[in-house]
N, C-alpha and C positions, 0 to 999 in steps of 0.2 A: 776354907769353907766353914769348918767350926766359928773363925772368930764373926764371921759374918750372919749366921747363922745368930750368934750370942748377943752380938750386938743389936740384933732385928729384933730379939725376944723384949732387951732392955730397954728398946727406944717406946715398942708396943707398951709397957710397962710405966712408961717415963719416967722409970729411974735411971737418969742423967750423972748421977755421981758412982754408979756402978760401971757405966756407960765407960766414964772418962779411965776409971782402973783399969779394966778390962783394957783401952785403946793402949793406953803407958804401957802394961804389960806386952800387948801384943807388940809395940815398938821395942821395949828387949829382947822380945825372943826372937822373932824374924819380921822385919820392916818391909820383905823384899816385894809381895801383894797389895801395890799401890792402888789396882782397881778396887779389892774391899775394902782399903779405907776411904778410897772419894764415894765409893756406894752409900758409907754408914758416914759418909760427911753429907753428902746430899738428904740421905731418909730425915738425918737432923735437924734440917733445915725445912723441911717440909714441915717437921714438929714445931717450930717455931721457937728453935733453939739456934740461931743463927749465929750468936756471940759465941755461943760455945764450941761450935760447928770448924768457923775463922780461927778459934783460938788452937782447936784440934791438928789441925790442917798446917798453922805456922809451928808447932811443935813439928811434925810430923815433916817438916820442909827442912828444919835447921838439922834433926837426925840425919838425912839423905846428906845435908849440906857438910856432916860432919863425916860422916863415913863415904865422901865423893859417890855416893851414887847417884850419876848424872844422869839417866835417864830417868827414874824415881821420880825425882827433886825439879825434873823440867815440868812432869806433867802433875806435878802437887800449882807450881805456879802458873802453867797453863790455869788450871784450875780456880785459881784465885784467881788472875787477872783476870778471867769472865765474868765472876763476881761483883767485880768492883766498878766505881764509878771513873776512876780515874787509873788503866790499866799501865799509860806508859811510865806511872811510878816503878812499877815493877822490870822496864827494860833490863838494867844492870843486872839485878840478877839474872833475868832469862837468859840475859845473853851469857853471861860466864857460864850455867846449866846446860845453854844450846851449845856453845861451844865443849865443852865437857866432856857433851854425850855423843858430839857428830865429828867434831874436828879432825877425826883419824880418819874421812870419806875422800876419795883423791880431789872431789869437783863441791869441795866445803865451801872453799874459801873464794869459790868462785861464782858458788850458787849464792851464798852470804851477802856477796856486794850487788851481784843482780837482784835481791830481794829488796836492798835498800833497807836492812833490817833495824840501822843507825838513824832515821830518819824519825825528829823529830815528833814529827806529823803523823804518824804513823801508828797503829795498834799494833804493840810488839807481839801479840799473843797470836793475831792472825799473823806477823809475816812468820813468826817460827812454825806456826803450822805450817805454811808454804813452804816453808825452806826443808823440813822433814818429810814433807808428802813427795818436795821433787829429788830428796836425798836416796828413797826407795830405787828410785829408777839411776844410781848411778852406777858409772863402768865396773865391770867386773861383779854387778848381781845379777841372776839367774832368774827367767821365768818360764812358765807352759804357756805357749801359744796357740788357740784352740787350732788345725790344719798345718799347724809350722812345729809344734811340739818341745822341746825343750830349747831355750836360746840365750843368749849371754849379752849382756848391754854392753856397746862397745865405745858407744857416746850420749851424752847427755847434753841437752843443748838448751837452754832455759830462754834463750835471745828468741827461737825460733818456736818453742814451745814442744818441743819432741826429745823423746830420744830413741836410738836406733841399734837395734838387735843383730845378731847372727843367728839365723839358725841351720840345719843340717845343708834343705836346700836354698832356700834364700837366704843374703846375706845382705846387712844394713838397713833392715827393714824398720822404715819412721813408722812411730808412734806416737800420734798426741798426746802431750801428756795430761789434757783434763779428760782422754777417752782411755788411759793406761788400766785405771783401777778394774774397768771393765773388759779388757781385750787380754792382757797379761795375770796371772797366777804366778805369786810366787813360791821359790822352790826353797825352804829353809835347808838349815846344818839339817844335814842327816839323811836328807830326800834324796830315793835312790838315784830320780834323774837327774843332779849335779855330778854324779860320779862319770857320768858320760863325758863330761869336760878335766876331768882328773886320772880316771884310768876304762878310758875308753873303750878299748879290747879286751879288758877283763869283761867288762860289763857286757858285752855282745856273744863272748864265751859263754860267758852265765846266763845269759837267756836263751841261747841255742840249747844248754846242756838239758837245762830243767825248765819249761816253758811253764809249768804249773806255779812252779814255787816262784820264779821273776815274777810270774803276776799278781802272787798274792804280793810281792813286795811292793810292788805298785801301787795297789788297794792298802794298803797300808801307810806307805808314804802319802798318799792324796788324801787319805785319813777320812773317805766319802765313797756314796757308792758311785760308779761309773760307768758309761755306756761304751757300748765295742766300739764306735765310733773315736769316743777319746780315748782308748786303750791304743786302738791304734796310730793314733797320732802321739802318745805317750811313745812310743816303741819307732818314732820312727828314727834312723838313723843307727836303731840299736839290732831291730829284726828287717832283715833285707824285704823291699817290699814282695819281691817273686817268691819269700816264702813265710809271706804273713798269713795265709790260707789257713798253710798245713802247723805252723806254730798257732794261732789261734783255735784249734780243734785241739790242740793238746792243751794249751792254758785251761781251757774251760772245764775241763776231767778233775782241775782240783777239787776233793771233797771238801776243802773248808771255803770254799767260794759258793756263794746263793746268788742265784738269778731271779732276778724280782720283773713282772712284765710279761710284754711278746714284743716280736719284730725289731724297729730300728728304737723304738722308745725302752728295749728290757736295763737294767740296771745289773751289775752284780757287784756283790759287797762282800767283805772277808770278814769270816768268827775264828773266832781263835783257837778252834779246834773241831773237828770230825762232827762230834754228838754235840759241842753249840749251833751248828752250822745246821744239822738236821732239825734241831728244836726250832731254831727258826723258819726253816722253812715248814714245818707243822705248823706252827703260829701263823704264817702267813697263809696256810692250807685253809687254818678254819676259819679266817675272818674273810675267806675269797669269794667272790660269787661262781657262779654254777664254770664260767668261761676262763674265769682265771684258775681255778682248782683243775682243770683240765690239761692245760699250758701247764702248771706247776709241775701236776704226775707224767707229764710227756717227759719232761726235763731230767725230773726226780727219779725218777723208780728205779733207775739201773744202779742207784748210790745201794741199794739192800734190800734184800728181802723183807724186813722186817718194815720198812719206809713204803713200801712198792705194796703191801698187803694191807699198810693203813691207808694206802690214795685207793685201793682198788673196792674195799669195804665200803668207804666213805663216800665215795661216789656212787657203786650201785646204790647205796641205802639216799642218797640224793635222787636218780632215778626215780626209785619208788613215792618220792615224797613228789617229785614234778609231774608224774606219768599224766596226771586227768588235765594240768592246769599248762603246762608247756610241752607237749611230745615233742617239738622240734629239738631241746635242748634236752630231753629224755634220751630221744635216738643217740643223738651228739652221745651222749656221755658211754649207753651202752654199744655203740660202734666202739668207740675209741679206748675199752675196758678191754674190747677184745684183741689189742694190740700191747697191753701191758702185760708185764709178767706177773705182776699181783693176784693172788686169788680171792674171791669174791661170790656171792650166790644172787645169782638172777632174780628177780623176782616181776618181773616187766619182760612180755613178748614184744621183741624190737620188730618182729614184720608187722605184728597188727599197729603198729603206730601210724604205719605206713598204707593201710589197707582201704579206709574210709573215701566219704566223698570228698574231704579236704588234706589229703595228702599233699599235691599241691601249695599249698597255703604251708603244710608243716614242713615242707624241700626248703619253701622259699625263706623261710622265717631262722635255716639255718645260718649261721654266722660265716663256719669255715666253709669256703670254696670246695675246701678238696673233698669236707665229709657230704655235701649238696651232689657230688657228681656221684660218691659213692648209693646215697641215696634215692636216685633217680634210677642207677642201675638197677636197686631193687626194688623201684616202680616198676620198671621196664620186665622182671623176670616173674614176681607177684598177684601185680593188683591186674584184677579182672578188665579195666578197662583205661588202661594204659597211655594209649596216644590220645584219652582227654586230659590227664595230668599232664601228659608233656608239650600240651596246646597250652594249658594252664601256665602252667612253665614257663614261658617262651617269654610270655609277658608281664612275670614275675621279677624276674631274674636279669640280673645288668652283668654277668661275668662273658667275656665271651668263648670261652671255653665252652661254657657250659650251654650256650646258644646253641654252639656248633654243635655238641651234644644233641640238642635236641632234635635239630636237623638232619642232621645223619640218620639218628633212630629211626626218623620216622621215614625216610629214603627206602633205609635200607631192609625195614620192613613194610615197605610198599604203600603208605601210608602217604602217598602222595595230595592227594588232597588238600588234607590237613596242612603239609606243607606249604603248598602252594595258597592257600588262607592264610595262613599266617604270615607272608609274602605281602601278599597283598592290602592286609591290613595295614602291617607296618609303612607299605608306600602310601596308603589311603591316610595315615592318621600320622606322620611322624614326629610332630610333637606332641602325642602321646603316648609313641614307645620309644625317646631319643637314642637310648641303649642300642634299642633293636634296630632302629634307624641305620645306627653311626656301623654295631656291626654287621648288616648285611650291603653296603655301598662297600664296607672294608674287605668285602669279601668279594665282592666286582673286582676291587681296586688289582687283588692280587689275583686274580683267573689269569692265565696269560692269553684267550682267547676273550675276544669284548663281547658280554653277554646282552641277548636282546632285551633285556631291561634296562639296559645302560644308554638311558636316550637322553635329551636333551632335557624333556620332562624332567627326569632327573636330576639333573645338572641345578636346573633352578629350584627344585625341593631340597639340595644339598646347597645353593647359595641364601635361602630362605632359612634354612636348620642355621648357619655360619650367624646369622645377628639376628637368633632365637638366645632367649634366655633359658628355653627349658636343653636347650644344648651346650650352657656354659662347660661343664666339667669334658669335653669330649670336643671344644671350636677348635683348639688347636690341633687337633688331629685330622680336624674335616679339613683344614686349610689346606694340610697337607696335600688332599689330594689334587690342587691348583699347582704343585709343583709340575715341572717337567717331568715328565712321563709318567704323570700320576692320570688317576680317573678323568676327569676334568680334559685334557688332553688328549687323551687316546678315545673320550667321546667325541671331539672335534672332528677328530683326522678320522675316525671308523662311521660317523653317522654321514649321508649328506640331505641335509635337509638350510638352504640357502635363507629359507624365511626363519627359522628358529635362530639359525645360526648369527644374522643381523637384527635379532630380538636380545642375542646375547650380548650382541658388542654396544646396542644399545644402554642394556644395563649394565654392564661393566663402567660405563661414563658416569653411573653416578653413583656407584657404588662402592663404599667405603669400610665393608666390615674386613675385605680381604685385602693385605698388603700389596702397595702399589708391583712393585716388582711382579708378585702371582699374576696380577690382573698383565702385566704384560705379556705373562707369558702366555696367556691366556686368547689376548687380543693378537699376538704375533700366530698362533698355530690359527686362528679363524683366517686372519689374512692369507694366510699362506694355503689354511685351502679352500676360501672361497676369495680369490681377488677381485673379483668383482666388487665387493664388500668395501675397496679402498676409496670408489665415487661415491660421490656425494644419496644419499636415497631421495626418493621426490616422494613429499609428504603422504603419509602412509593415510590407508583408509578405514578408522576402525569400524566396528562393527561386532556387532551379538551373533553366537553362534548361528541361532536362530535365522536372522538375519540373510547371513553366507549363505544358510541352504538355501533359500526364498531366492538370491541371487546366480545361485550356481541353476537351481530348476527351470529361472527365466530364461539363462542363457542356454540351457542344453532345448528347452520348447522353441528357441530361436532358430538354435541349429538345427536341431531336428522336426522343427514341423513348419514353422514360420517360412523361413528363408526358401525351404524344398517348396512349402506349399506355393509361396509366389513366383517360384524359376517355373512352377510349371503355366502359372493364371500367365506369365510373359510369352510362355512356349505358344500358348495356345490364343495370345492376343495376335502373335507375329504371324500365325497362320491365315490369319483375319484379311491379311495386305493392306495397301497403302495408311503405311505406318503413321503418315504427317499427320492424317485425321484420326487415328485411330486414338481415341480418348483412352479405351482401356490398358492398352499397351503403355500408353504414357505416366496414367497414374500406377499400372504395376510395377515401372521404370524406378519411378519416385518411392515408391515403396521400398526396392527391395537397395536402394540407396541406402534411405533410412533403415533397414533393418541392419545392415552391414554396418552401418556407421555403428548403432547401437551394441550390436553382438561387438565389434572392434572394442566400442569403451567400458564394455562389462569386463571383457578379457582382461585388459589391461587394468582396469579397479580389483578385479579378481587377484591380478596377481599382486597388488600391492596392497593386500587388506592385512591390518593386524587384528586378529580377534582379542575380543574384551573378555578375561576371563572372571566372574565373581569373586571369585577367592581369593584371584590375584591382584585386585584393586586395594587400592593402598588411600584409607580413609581421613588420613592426616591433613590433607587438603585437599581443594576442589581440582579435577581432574578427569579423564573420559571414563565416564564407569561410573560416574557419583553423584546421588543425589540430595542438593542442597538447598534445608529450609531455611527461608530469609525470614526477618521481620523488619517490620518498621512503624512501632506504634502498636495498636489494633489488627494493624496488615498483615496479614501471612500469606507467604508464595512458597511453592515447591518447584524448583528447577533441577533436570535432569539433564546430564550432557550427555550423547551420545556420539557417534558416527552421523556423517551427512543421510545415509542411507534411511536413519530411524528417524531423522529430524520432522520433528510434530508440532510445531511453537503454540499449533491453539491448543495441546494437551499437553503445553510446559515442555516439551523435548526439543531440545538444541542440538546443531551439530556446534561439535568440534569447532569447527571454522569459523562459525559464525561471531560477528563483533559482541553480540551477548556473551557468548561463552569466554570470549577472548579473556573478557571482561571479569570474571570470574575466576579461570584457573589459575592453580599458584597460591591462593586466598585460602585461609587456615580458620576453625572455627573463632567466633569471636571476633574477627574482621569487618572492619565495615568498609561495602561495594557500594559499584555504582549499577543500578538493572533497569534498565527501560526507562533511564534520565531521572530515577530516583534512588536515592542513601539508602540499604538496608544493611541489618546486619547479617551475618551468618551464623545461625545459630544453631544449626548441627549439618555432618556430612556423611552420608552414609553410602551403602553401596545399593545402586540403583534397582536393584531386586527384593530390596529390604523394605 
């Protein structure tokens, strides 16, 4: 480092003849630091001292070449042949340096002639870099493989481009080798995990005896900090997996080991002694914010008194500096002061943080799960008006713990209302409580008794949530419930309701956010409990809510005043006699024909109406439910499709059936149609109540 160091001052300097002594010297005393001399060959060359740089460099190559250090000496003429214009002057030497420095490798002399390294044609500088980069991965080197852990090359295959490992449990496992640098670590002289291939049972001795000290050896050998994830896979082969549990709760007790982080991201890194290992974790204390200073003293404070008294100090006096500007992360801190052993002086009342109109807002704004539930409890025991921060709550808050939490409370102190609102909202609005959504269906799913919210309705607000984007983080769990014997299902088989149920196998036909498989199994339970379901339907009759009732009023005025009132105008024509002439008996005859006919094909429309619902019209294209502006020019029309029953054509309203409408659905904004024998375009589609 000195001479590099000396030589930087020199070049900064441009004194070049100081430069050159300085290099001579350092070539007598120790030559073996080939990186600082191409560092201070290169800075030279930057100075626009090139000749002298080349001249440095060829001294600096015949020393190596003098004293056979053949690794040295390859990478001085690597270095020059980049340089130069004409690199395969330089083969003969490389090659007697690559040979030199590799020739004692079992698979040399085999990778050598696959490289073609003799080839005319060729840039020597690149094939020996090939020939050394594939020389790494030959038989009998060791590396860490991230999930497979320590393993040993047992071939090398250059024709194929791989070479292929052993590890504990898999064995031969191919490796590309232009994806090697990246998937393999290796294991130099000295790395404890080679000893696993040399004295195997010692090494598994010693990690059972002392699980602390193995691990520092670990963190030591990988010379980085590393996550449990790789420790465990470092370990595997060495600590039986069935007691990698109870041996990682002892490794971690080492006081010279610091844990940096939380969860599956924490790191921990080895100081080389007890009071380095606390200083750093001090240093890491006071550059942390409020969240990570918290995690640290969780971790920390059983290492001393004297450590556990500076997180406990530091943190109240943190408290008091957040109390006006964050209570959420005020609370956080003096909660979780009160579980340390540190001593400390309050100076912050933790219930009143809690007290106000937006306690609420300070639950929800906490980070940990577990201190949010702690906190709620002392809503619940506290604040004067309780089951509105935990209404508050409900819609805050995505943990579902803590949902159920809120539920419960308000059950179990009779706060049923509240409840049942907040119920209801969630089914009223679910893409804007998805949380709340996803866990109160999940809380259907698991009742063993099918609750009377569990309708069909639902069914389709839960296939509606499935190819929502405000439901991405939580679809794959909704899908879930379209397995066998999930929600989805046991709504099937537990509701009967025939018109919903061939509303659903409708949409299941064109329905592509849930795996085909679910959908069968979906379509297989409606079959089976409605088979009727398997004939063909005769085209359905839409229709507006509205509509139905206007329908359903006709026919019951049919049945019950119509049809009675003319059985009796017949009773009382037939009393009349000689029926041949009797006019009025003949026309109540014909009447009550026609009435029966009629009430017959209201029943029958009745039962095959599908209602249009607003909400559930689907604006993408033209379709029953939607109302779509043409132009053509100057020309503006609004056409509306309904049901045959609403069809109004001199106030634009089509049925369904009709060859206009035909004409029309299926057609996407932007389309040009054909309506009443002229071109328009479609220039928006909206839903018919809009």
């Amino acid at each position: 480092m000195a001479f590099s160091e000396d030589a930087a001052k020199l070049i900064e300097k441009r004194d070049f003849d100081a430069l050159e002594s300085l290099w001579m010297s350092q070539i007598d005393a120790d030559p073996s630091d080939v990186e600082a001399f191409l560092r201070t060959a290169k800075a030279l060359r930057k100075s626009e001292q090139r000749t002298q740089s080349d001249t440095l460099l060829g001294l600096l190559g015949d020393t190596y070449l003098e004293r056979k250090m053949w690794p040295q000496r390859l990478q001085v003429l690597k270095e020059a042949g980049r340089l130069s214009k004409h690199p395969a002057t330089l083969r003969p030497q490389i090659d007697q340096a690559l040979k030199g420095a590799h020739s004692k490798h079992k698979s040399f002399q085999r990778i050598y002639d696959f490289a073609g390294f003799n080839d005319p044609t060729s840039n020597p500088v690149e094939r020996a870099e090939k020939i050394e980069i594939w020389l790494q991965y030959d038989e009998g080197e060791m590396y860490f493989m991230a999930g497979r852990g320590a393993g040993v090359v047992t071939e090398l295959n250059p024709e194929l481009g791989i070479c292929r490992l052993d590890f504990e449990k898999d064995k031969r496992v191919s490796v590309p080798l232009g994806a090697a640098a990246k998937y393999l670590v290796p294991l130099p002289e000295g790395h404890v995990l080679r000893e696993k291939f040399t004295r195997g049972e010692e090494l598994k001795k010693e990690a059972k005896a002392s699980a602390p000290q193995f691990f520092a050896r670990i963190l030591q050998s990988f010379g980085r900090p590393m996550t449990m994830s790789e420790v465990r896979d470092a370990v595997i082969g060495i600590v039986p997996e069935e007691k990698w549990s109870s041996w990682w709760t002892s490794a971690r007790k080492n006081p010279q080991i610091v844990v940096s982080g939380a969860g599956a991201k924490a790191t921990y890194s080895y100081s080389s002694s007890t009071g380095e290992a606390e200083k750093a974790i001090r240093r890491d204390f006071e550059r942390a914010d409020a969240k990570a200073k918290l995690e640290l003293a969780r971790k920390h404070s059983a290492r001393g008194k004297e450590l556990a008294d500076f997180f406990s100090s530091h943190l109240a006096a943190e408290a008091a500096r957040l109390a006006k500007s964050d209570p959420a992360t005020t609370w956080q801190i003096l909660a979780t002061l009160e579980t340390l052993p540190g001593e400390y002086t309050a100076t912050v009342d933790r219930a009143a943080l809690l007290g106000g109109p937006l306690a609420s807002r300070t639950v929800a704004a906490m980070g940990d799960k577990v201190l949010r539930e702690r906190a709620l409890v002392t809503v619940r025991q506290a604040h004067p008006d309780w089951p509105k921060v935990y209404s508050e709550a409900f819609f805050l808050d995505d943990e579902p713990r803590i949902l159920s939490l809120v539920i419960d409370a308000l059950e179990k102190e009779g706060q049923t209302e509240i409840r049942d609102r907040l119920i209801d909202e969630t089914l009223r609005y679910p893409r804007r409580h998805p949380r709340a959504f996803y866990w109160y269906v999940k809380q259907l799913n698991d009742q063993q008794a099918l609750s009377d919210k569990a309708t069909y309705g639902l069914l389709f607000q839960i296939l509606d949530a499935v190819a929502s984007d405000e439901f991405s983080s939580v679809r794959a769990r909704l899908k879930d419930l379209f397995d066998k014997d999930g929600l989805a299902i046991r709504i099937i088989m537990g509701v009967d309701n025939r018109e919903e149920a061939r509303k659903l196998l409708d949409t299941l036909e064109r329905y592509g956010a849930v795996e085909e498989y679910r959908r069968e199994n979906v379509k297989h339970a409606l079959l089976m409990k409605h088979p009727a379901l398997r004939e063909p339907e005769a085209e359905p009759i839409y229709a507006t809510a509205e509509m139905l009732a206007q329908k359903r009023e006709e026919l019951e005025h049919l049945v019950k005043v119509e049809i009675p009132a003319n059985n009796k105008a017949i009773q009382v024509a037939r009393e009349m006699g000689d029926l041949s002439e009797n006019f009025e008996y003949k026309s109540d005859r014909a009447r009550a024909e026609y009435l029966a006919a009629r009430a017959g094909k209201l029943q029958g429309e009745l039962g095959n109406v599908r209602v249009v619902e607003p909400a559930q019209v689907d604006t993408s294209a033209v379709r029953v439910g939607t109302k779509v502006a043409l132009s053509n020019g100057d020309i503006r029309r609004e056409v509306t499709i309904l049901g045959p029953w609403e069809s109004a054509p001199e106030h634009g309203v089509y049925s369904n059936q009709s060859d206009v409408a035909k004409a029309l659905i299926g057609h996407a904004a932007g389309d040009i149609v054909t309506f009443m024998g002229n071109d328009y375009q479609i220039e928006s589609i909206r839903r018919w109540t809009e």
